[in-house]
C-alpha positions as CSV (number, residue, x, y, z in Angstrom):
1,X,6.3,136.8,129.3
2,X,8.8,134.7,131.4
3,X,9.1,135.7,135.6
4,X,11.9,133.4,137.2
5,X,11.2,130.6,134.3
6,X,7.7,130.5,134.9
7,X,5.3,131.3,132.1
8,X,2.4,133.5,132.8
9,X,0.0,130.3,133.0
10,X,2.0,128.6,135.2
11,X,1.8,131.5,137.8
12,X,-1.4,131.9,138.0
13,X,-2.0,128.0,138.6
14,X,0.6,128.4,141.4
15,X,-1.1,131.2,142.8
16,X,-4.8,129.3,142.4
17,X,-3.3,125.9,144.3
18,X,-1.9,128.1,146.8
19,X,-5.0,130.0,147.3
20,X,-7.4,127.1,146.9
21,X,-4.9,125.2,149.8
22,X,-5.2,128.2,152.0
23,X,-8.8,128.8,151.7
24,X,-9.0,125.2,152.5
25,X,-7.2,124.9,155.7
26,X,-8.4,128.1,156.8
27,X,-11.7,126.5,156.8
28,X,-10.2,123.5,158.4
29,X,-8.5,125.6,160.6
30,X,-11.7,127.0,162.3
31,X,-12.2,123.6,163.6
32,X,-12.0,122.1,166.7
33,X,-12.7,118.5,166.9
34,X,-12.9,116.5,170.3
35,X,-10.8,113.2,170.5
36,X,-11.5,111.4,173.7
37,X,-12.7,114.5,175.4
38,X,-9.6,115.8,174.1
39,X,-10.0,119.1,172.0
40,X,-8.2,119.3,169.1
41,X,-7.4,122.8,167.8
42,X,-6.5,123.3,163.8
43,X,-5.9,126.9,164.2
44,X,-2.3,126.2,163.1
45,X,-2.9,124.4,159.7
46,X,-3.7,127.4,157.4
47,X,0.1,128.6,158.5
48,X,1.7,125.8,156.1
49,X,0.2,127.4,153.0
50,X,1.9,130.5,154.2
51,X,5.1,128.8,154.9
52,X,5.0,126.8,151.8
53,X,4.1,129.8,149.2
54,X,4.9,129.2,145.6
55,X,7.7,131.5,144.2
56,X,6.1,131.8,141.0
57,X,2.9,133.2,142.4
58,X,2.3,136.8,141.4
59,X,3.5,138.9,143.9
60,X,0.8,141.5,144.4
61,X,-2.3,138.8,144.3
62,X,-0.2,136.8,146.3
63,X,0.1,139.6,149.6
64,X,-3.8,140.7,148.9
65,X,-4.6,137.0,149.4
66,X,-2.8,136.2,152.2
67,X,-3.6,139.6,154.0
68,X,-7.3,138.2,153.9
69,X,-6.8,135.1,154.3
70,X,-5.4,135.8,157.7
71,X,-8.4,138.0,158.2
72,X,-10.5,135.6,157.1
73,X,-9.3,133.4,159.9
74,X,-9.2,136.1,162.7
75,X,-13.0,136.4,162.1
76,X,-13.6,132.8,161.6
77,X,-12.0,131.4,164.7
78,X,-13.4,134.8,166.7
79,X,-9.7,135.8,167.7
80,X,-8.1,139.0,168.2
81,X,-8.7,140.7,164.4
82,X,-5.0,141.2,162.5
83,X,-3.4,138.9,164.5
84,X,-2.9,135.8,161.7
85,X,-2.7,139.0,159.1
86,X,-0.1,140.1,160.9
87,X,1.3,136.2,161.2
88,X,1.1,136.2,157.8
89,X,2.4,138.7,156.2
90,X,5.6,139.0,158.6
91,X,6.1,135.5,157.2
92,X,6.3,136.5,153.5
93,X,8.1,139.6,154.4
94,X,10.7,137.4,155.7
95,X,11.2,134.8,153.5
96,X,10.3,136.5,151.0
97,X,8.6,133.6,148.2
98,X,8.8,135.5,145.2
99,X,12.9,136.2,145.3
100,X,13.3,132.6,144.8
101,X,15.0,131.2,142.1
102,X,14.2,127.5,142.5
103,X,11.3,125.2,143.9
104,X,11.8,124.5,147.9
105,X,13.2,120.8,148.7
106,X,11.7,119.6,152.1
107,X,14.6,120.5,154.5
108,X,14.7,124.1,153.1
109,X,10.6,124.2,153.6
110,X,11.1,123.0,156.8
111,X,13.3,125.6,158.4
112,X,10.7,128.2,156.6
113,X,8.3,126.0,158.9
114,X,10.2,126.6,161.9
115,X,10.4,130.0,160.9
116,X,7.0,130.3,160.6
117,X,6.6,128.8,163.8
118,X,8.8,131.0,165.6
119,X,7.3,134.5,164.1
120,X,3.8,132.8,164.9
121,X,4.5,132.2,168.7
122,X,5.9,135.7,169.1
123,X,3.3,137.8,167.5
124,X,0.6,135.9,169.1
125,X,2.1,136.0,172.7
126,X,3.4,139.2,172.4
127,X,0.3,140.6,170.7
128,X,-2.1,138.3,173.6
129,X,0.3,139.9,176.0
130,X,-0.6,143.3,174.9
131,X,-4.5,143.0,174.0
132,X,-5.1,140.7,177.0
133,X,-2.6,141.6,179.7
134,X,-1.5,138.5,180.7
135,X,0.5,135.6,179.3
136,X,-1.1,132.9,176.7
137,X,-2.2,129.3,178.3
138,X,0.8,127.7,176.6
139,X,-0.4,124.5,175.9
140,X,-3.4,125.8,174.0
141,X,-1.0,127.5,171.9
142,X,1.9,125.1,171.4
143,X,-0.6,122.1,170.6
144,X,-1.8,123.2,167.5
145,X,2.0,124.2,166.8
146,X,2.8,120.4,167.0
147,X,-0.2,119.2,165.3
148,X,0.2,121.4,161.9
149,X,3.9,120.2,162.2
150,X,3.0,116.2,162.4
151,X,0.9,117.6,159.2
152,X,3.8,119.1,157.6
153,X,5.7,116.6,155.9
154,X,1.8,115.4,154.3
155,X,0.8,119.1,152.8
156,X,4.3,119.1,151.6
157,X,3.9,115.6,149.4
158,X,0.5,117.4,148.5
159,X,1.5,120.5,147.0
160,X,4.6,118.8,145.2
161,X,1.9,116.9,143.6
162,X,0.1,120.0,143.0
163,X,2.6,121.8,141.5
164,X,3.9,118.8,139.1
165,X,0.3,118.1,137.9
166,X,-0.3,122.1,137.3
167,X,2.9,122.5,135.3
168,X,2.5,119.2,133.4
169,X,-1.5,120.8,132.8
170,X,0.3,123.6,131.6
171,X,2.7,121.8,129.3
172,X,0.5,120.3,127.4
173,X,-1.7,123.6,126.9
């Protein structure tokens, strides 16, 4: 059966890279590394998977997945729980992945990264406003913001790469 002119193999490698990726940097994501007595926060890296979704993925894995993948990093990284579920899912509800007709060139991904961005930095300082009662120490928020955006344009060459390697898999099946 065809969805958007994907076969039905095709999807679900989509959905795997996707999910393998996010899985991935949500690990990576719990990290903090210390450069020069500088910490380095990677909080902001699983957010690219979400940003970057394929729109052949099924839709219904595709929202159970992400759902606990943002749990998944709540708990890992100790942080308020449903906040990156909330993240998340606001993103796919909003740019909704699966209503797209063709593959995402890199200046249309990256205004769905700024988009990303922006519903990121208002759930979690609204949300830190509310839980917390007081404002978010910007500069522990923003700088992961900038790092997982020097990373953008390098996941984006990655899951091209991805994608063309899965569908050519899938060609020759």
């Amino acid at each position: 059966m065809s969805f958007l002119g994907s076969s039905s193999g095709l999807r679900q490698g989509q959905f795997i890279q996707a999910l393998l990726a996010g899985v991935l940097l949500t690990l990576l994501g719990t990290l903090n590394v210390n450069i020069f007595n500088f910490n380095v926060s990677l909080s902001w890296l699983p957010l690219l998977v979400i940003a970057l979704w394929p729109h052949g993925a099924p839709p219904v894995r595709s929202v159970i997945a992400i759902l606990l993948l943002g749990l998944a990093q709540d708990w890992l990284s100790m942080g308020v729980p449903g906040q990156w579920a909330l993240v998340y899912l606001l993103c796919i509800l909003f740019f909704r992945p699966f209503d797209r007709l063709k593959p995402l060139s890199f200046t249309h991904s990256l205004r769905l990264w700024i988009g990303a961005l922006f519903i990121a930095l208002l759930v979690l300082t609204f949300s830190g406003r509310i839980i917390y009662n007081d404002w978010p120490y910007w500069a522990a928020l923003l700088q992961p913001a900038l790092l997982a955006t020097l990373a953008f344009p390098v996941i984006w060459i990655l899951r091209n790469r991805m994608q063309s390697w899965f569908s050519r898999r899938e060609e020759a099946l």
